[in-house]
mmCIF file of the N, C-alpha and C atoms, coordinates in Angstrom:
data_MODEL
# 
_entry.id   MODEL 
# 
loop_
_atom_site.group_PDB 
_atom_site.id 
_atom_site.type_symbol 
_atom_site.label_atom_id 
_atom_site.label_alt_id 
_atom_site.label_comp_id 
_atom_site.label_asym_id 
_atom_site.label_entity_id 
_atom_site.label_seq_id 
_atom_site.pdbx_PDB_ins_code 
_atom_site.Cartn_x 
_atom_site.Cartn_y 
_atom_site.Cartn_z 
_atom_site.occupancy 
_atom_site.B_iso_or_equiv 
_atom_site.pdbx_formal_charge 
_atom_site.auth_seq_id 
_atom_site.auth_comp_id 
_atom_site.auth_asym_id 
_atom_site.auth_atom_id 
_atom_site.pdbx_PDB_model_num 
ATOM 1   N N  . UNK A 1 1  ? 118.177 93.408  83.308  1.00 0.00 ? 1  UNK A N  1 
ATOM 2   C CA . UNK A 1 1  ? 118.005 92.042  82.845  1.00 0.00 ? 1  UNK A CA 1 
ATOM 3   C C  . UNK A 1 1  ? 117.529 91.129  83.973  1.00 0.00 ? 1  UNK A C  1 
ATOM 4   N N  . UNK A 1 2  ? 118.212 91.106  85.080  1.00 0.00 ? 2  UNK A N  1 
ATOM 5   C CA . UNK A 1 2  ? 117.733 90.381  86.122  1.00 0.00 ? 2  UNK A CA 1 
ATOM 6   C C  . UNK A 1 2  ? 116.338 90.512  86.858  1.00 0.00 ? 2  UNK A C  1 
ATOM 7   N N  . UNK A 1 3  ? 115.928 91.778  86.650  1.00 0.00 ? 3  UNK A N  1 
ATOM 8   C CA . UNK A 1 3  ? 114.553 91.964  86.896  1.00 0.00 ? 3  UNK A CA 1 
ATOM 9   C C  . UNK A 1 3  ? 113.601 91.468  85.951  1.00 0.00 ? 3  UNK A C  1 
ATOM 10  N N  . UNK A 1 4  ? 113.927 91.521  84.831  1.00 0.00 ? 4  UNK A N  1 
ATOM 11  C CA . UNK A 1 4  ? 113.356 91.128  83.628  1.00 0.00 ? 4  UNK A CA 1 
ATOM 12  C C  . UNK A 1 4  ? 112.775 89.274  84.210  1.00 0.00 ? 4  UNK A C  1 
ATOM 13  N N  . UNK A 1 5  ? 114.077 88.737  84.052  1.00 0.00 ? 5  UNK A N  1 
ATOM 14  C CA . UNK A 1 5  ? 114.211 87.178  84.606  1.00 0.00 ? 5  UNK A CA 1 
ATOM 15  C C  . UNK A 1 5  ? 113.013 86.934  85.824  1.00 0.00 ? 5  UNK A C  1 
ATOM 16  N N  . UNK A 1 6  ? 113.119 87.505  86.648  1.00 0.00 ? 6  UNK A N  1 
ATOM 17  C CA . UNK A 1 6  ? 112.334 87.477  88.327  1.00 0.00 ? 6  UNK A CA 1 
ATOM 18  C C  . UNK A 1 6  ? 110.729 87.825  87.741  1.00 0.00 ? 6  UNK A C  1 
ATOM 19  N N  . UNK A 1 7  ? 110.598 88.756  86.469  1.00 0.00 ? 7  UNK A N  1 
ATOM 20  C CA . UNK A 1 7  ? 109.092 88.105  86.184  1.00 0.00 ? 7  UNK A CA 1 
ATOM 21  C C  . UNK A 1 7  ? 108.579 87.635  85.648  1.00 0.00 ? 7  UNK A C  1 
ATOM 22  N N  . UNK A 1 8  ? 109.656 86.885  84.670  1.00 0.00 ? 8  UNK A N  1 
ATOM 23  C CA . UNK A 1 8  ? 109.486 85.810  84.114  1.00 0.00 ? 8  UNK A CA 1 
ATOM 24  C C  . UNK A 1 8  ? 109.340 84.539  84.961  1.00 0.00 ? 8  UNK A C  1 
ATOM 25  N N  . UNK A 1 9  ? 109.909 84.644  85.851  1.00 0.00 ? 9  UNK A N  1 
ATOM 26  C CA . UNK A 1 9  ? 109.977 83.144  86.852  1.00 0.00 ? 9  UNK A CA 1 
ATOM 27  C C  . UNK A 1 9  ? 108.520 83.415  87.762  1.00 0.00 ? 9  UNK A C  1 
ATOM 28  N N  . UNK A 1 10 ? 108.117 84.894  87.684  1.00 0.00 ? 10 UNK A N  1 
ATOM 29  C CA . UNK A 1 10 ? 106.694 84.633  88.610  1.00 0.00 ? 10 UNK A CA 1 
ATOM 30  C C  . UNK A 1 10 ? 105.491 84.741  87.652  1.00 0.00 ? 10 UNK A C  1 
ATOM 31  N N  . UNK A 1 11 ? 106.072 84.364  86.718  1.00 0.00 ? 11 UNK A N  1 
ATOM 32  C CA . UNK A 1 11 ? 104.176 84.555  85.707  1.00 0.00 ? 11 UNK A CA 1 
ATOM 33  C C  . UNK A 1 11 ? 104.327 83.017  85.700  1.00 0.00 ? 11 UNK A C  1 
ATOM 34  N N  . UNK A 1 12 ? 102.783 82.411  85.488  1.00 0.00 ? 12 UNK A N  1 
ATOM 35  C CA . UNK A 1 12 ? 102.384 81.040  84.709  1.00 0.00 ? 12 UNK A CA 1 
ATOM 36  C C  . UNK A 1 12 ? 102.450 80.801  83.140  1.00 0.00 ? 12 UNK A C  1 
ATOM 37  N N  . UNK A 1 13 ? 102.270 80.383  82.657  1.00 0.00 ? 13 UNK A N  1 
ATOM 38  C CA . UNK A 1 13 ? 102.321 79.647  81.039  1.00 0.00 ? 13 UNK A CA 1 
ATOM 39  C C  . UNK A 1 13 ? 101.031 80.748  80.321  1.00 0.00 ? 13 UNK A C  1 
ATOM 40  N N  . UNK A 1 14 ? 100.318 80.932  81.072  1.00 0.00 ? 14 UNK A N  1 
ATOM 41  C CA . UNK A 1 14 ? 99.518  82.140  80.275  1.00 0.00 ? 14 UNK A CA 1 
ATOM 42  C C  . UNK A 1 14 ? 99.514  83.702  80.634  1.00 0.00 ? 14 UNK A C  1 
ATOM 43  N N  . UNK A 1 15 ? 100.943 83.566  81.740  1.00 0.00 ? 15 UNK A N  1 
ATOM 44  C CA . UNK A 1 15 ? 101.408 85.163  81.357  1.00 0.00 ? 15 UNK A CA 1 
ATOM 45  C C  . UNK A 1 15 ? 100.554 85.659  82.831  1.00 0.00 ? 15 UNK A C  1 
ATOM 46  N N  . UNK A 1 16 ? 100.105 85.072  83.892  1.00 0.00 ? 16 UNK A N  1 
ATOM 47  C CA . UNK A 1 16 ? 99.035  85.238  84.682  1.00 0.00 ? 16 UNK A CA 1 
ATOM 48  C C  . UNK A 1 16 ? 100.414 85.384  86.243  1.00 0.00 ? 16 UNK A C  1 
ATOM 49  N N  . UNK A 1 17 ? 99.605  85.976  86.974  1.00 0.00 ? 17 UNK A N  1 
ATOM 50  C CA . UNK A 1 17 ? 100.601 86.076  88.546  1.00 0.00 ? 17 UNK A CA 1 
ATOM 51  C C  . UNK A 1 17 ? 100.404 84.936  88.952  1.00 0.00 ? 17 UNK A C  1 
ATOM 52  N N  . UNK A 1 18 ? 101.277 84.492  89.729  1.00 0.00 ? 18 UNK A N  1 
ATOM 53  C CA . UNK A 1 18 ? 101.312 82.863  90.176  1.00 0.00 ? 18 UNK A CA 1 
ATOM 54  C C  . UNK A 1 18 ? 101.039 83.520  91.844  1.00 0.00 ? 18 UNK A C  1 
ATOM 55  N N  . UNK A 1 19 ? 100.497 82.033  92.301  1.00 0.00 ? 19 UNK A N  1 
ATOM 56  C CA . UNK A 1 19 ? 100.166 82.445  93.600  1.00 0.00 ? 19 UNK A CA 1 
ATOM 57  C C  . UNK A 1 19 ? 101.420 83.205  94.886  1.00 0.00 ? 19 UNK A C  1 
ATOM 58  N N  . UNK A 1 20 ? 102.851 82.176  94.428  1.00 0.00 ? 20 UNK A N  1 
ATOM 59  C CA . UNK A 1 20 ? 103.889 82.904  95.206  1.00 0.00 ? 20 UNK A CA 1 
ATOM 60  C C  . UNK A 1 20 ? 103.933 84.375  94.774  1.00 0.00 ? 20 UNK A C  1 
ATOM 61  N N  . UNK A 1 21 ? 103.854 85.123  93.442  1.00 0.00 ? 21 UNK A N  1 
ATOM 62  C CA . UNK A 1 21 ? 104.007 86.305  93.461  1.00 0.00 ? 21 UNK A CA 1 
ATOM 63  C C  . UNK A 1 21 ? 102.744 87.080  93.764  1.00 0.00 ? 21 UNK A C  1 
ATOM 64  N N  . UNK A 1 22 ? 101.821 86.593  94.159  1.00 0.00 ? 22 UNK A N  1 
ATOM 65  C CA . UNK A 1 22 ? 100.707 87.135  94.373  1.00 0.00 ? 22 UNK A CA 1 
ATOM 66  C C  . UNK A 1 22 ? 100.733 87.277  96.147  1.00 0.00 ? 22 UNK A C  1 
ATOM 67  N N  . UNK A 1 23 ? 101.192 86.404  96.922  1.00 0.00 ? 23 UNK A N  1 
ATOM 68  C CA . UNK A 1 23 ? 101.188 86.223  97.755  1.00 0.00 ? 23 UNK A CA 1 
ATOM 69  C C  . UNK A 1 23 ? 102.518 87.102  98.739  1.00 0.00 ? 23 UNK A C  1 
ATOM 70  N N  . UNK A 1 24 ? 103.452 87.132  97.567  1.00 0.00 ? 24 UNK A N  1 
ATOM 71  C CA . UNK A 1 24 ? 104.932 88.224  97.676  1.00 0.00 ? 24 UNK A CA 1 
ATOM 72  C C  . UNK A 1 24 ? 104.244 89.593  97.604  1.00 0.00 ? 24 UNK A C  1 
ATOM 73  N N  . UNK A 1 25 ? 103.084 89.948  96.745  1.00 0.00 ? 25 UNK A N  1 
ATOM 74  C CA . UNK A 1 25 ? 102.891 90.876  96.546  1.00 0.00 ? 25 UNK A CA 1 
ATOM 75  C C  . UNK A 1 25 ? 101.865 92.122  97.609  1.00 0.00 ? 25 UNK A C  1 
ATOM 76  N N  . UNK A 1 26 ? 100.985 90.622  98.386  1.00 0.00 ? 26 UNK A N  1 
ATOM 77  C CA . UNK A 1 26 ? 100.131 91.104  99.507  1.00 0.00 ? 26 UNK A CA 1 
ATOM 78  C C  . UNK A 1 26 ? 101.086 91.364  100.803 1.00 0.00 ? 26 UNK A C  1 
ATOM 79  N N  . UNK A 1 27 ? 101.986 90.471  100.837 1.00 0.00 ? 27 UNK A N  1 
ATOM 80  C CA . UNK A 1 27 ? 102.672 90.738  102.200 1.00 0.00 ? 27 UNK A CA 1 
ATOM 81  C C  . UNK A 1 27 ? 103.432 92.246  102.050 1.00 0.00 ? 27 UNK A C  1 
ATOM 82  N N  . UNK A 1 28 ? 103.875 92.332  101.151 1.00 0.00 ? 28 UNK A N  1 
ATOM 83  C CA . UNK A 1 28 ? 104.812 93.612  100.817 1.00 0.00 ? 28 UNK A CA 1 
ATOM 84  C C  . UNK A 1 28 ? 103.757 94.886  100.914 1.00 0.00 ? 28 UNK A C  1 
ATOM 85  N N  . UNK A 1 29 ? 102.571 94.997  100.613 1.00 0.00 ? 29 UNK A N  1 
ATOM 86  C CA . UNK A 1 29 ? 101.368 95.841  100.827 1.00 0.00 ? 29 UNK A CA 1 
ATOM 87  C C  . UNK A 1 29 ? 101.034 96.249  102.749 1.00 0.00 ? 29 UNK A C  1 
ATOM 88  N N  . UNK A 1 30 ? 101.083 95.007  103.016 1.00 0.00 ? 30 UNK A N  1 
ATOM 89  C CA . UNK A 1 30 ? 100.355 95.277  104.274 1.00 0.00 ? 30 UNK A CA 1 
ATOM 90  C C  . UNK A 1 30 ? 101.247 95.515  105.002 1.00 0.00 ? 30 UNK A C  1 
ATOM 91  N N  . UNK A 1 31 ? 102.672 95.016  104.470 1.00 0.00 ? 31 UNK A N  1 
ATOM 92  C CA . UNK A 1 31 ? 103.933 95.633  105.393 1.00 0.00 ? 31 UNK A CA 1 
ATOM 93  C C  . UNK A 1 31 ? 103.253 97.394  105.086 1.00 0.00 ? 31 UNK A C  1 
ATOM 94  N N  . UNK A 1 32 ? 103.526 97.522  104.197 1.00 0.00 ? 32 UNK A N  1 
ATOM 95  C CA . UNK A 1 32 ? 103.796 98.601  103.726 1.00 0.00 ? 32 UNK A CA 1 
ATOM 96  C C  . UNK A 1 32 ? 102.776 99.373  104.932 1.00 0.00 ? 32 UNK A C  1 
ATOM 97  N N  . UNK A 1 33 ? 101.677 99.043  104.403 1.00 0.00 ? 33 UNK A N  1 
ATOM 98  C CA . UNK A 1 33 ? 100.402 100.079 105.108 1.00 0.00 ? 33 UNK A CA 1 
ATOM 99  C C  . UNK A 1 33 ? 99.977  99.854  106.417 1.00 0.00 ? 33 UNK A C  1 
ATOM 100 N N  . UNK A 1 34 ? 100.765 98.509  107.293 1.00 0.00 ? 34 UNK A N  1 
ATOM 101 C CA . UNK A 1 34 ? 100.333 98.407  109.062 1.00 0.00 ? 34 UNK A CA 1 
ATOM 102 C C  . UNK A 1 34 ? 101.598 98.676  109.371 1.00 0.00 ? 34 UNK A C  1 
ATOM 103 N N  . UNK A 1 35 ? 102.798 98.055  109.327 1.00 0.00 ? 35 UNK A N  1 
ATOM 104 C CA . UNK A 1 35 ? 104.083 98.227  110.389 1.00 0.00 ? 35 UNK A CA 1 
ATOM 105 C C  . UNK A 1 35 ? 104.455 97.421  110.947 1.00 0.00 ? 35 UNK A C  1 
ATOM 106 N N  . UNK A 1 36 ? 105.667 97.498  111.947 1.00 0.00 ? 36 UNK A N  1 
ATOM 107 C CA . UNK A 1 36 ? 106.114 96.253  112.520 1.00 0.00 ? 36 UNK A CA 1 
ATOM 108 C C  . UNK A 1 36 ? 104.873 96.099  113.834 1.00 0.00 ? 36 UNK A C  1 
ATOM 109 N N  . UNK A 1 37 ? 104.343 97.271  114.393 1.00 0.00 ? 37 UNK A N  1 
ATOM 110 C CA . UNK A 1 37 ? 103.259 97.137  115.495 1.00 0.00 ? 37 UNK A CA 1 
ATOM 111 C C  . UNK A 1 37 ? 102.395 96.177  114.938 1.00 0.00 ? 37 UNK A C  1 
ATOM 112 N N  . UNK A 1 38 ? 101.767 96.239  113.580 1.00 0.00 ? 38 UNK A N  1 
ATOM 113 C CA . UNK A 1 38 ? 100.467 95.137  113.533 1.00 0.00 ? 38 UNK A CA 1 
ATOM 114 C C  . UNK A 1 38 ? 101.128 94.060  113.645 1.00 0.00 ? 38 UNK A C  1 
ATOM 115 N N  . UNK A 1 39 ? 102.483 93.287  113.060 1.00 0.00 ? 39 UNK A N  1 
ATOM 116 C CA . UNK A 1 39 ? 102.850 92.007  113.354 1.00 0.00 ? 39 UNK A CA 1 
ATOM 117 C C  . UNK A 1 39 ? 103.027 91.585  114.209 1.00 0.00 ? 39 UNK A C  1 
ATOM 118 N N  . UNK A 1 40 ? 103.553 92.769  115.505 1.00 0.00 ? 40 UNK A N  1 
ATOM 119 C CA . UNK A 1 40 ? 103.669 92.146  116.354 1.00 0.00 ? 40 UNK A CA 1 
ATOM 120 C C  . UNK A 1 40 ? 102.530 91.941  117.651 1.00 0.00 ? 40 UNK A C  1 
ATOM 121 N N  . UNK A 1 41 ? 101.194 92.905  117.142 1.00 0.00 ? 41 UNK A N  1 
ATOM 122 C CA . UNK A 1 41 ? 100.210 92.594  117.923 1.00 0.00 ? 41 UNK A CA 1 
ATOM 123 C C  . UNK A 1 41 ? 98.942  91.336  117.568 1.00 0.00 ? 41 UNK A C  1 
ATOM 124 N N  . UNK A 1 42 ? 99.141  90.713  116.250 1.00 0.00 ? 42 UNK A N  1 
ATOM 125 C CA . UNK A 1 42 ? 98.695  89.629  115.623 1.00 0.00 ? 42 UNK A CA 1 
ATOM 126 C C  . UNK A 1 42 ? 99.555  88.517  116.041 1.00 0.00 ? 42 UNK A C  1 
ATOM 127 N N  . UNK A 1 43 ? 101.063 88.554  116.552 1.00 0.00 ? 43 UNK A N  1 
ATOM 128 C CA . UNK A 1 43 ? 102.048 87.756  116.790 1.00 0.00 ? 43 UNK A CA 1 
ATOM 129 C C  . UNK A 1 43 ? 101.764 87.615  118.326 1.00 0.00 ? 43 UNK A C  1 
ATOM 130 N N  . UNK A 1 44 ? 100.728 88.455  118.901 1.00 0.00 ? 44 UNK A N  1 
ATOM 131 C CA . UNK A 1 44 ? 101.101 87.855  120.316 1.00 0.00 ? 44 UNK A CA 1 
ATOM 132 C C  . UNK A 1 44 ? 99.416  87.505  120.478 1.00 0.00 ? 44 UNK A C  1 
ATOM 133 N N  . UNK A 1 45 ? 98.608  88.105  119.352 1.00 0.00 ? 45 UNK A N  1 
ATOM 134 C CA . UNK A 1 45 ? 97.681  87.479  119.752 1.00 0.00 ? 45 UNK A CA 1 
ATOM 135 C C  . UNK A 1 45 ? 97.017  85.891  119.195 1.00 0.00 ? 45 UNK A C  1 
ATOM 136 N N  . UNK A 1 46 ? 97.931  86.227  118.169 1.00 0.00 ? 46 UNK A N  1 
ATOM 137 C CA . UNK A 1 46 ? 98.031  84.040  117.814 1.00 0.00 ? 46 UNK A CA 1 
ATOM 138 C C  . UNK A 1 46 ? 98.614  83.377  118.862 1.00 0.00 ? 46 UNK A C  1 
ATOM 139 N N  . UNK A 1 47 ? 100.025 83.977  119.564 1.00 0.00 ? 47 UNK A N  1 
ATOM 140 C CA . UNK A 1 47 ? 100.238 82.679  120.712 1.00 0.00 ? 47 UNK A CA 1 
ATOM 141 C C  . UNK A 1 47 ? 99.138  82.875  121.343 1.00 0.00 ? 47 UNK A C  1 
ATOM 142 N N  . UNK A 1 48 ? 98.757  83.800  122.141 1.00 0.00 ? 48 UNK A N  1 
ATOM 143 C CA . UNK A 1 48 ? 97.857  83.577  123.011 1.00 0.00 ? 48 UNK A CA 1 
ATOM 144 C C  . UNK A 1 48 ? 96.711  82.687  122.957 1.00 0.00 ? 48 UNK A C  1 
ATOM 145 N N  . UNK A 1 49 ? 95.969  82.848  121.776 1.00 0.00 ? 49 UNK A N  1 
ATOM 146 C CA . UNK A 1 49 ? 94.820  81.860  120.584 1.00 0.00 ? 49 UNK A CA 1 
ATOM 147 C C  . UNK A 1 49 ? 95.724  80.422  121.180 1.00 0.00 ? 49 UNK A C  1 
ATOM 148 N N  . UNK A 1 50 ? 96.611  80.092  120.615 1.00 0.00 ? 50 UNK A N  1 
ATOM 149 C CA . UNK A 1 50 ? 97.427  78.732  120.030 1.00 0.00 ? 50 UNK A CA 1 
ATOM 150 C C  . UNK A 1 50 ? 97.674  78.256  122.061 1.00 0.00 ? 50 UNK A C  1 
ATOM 151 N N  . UNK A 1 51 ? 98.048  78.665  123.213 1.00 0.00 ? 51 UNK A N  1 
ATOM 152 C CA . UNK A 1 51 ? 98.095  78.722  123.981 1.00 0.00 ? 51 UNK A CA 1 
ATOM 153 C C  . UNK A 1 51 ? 96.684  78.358  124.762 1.00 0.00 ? 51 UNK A C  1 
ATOM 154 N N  . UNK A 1 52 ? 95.723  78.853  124.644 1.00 0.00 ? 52 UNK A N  1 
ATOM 155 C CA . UNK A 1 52 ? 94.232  78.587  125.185 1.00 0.00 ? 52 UNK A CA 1 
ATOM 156 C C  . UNK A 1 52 ? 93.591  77.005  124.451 1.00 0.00 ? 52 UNK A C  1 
ATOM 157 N N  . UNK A 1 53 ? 94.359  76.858  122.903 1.00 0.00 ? 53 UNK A N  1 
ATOM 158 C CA . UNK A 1 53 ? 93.832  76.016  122.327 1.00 0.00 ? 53 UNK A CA 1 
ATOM 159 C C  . UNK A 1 53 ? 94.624  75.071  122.965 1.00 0.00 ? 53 UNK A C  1 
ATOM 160 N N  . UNK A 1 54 ? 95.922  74.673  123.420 1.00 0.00 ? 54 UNK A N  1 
ATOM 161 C CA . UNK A 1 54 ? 96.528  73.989  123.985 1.00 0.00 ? 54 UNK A CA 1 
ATOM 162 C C  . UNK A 1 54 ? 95.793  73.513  125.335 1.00 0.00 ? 54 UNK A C  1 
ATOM 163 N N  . UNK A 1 55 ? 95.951  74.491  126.133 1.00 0.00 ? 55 UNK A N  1 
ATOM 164 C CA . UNK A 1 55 ? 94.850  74.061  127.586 1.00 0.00 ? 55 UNK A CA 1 
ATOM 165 C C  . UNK A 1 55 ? 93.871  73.513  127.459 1.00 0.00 ? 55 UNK A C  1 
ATOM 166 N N  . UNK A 1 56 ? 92.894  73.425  126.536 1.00 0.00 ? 56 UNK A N  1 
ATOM 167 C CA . UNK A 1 56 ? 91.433  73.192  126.167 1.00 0.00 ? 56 UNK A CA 1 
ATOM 168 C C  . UNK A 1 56 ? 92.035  71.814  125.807 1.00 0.00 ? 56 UNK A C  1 
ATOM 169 N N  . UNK A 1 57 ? 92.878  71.371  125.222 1.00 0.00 ? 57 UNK A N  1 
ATOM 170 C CA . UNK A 1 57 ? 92.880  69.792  124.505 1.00 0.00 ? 57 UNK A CA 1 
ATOM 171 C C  . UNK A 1 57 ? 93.440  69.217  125.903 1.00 0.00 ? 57 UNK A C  1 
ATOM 172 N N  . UNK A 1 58 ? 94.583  70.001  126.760 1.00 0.00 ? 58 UNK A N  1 
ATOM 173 C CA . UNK A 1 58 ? 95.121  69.330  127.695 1.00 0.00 ? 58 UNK A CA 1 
ATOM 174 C C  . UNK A 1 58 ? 93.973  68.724  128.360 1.00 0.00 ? 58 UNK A C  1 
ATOM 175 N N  . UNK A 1 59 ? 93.021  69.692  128.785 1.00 0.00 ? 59 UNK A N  1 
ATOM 176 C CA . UNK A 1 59 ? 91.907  69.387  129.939 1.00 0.00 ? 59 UNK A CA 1 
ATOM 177 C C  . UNK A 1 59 ? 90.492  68.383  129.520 1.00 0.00 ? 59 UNK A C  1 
ATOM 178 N N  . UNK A 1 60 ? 90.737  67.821  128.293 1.00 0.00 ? 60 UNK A N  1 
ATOM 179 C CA . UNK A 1 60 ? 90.051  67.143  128.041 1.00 0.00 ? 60 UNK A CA 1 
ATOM 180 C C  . UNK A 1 60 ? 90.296  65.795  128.130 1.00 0.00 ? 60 UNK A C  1 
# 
């Protein structure tokens, strides 16, 4: 029953995937098929990104 409920709360009014379950549904994929290694090599290469973008505004 409770599963039942959970897709009822993620469809829209015409029965369609709503973006949160669509969006529940990609993350759970790419977990699935990269690992904790891809997050954490996308996780260090955004600070690094977010870090350079910092210096660049400082020095202006």
């Amino acid at each position: 029953m409770a599963k039942n409920n959970q897709n009822n709360r993620s469809r829209n009014k015409n029965g369609n995937m709503t973006v949160e379950e669509a969006g529940r549904k990609g993350g759970e994929a790419t977990s699935a098929n990269h690992g904790r290694e891809f997050y954490e090599e996308i996780g260090q290469k955004g600070g690094e990104a977010r870090a350079k973008q910092r210096n660049d505004n400082d020095n202006k």
